[in-house]
C-alpha positions in Angstrom: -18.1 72.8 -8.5 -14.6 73.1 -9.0 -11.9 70.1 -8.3 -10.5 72.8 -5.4 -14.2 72.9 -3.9 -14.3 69.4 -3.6 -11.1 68.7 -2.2 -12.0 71.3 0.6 -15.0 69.5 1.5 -12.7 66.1 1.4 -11.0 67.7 4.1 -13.9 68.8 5.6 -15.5 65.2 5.5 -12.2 63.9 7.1 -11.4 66.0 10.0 -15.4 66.7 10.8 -17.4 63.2 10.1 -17.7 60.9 12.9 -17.8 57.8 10.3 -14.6 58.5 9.1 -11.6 56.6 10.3 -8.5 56.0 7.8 -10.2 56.5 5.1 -13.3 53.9 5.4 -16.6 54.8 6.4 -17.5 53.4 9.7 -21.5 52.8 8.6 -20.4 50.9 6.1 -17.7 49.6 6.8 -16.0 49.8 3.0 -13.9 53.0 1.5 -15.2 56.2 2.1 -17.4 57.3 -0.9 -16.9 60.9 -0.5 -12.7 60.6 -0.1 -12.6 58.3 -3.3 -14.7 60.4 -5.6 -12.7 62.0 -8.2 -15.5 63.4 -10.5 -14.8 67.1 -11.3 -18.0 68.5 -10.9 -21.2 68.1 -8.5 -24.4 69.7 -9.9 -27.0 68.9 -7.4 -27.0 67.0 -3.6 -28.3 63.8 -5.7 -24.7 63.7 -7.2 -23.4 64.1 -3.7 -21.6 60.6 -3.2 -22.3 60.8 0.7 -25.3 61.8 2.3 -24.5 61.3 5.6 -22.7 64.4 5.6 -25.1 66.7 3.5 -27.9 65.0 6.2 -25.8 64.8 9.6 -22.8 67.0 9.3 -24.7 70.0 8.1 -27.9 72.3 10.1 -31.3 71.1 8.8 -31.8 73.6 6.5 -28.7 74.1 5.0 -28.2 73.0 0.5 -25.3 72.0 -1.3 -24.7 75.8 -2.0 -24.3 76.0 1.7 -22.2 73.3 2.0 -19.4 74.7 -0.8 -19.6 77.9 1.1 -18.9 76.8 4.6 -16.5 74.1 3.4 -14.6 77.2 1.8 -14.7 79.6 5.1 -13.5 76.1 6.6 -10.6 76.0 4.9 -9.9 79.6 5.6 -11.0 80.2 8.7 -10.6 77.7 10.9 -7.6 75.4 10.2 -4.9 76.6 12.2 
């Protein structure tokens, strides 16, 4: 996964998770995991610094593939 791809689904994470709120995650009440992580590349969901949003944010069925691909019609699509 690209640095692009995971910046999209930053974006994603901030304007669509109900735990986010200036930057700190409202379950845990520390920094948001997925807003801080700055590794280039995510391989599989287990690398996935925040499950919340691969388990709540996302339909039942859906993978990380799905996940990079909605994130980028996201981006394109529906952000005025």
């Amino acid at each position: 996964m690209t640095q692009r791809t995971i910046d999209i689904i930053k974006a994603l994470a901030k304007k669509e998770c109900l735990n986010y709120k200036r930057g700190k995650c409202r379950l845990t009440d520390k920094q948001c995991l997925l807003i801080d992580y700055d590794r280039e590349s995510i391989r599989t969901a287990d690398d996935f610094p925040c499950h919340y949003v691969l388990d709540c944010l996302l339909p039942a069925d859906w993978d990380l593939d799905d996940l990079v691909a909605y994130a980028r019609w996201w981006k394109n699509g529906s952000i005025p």
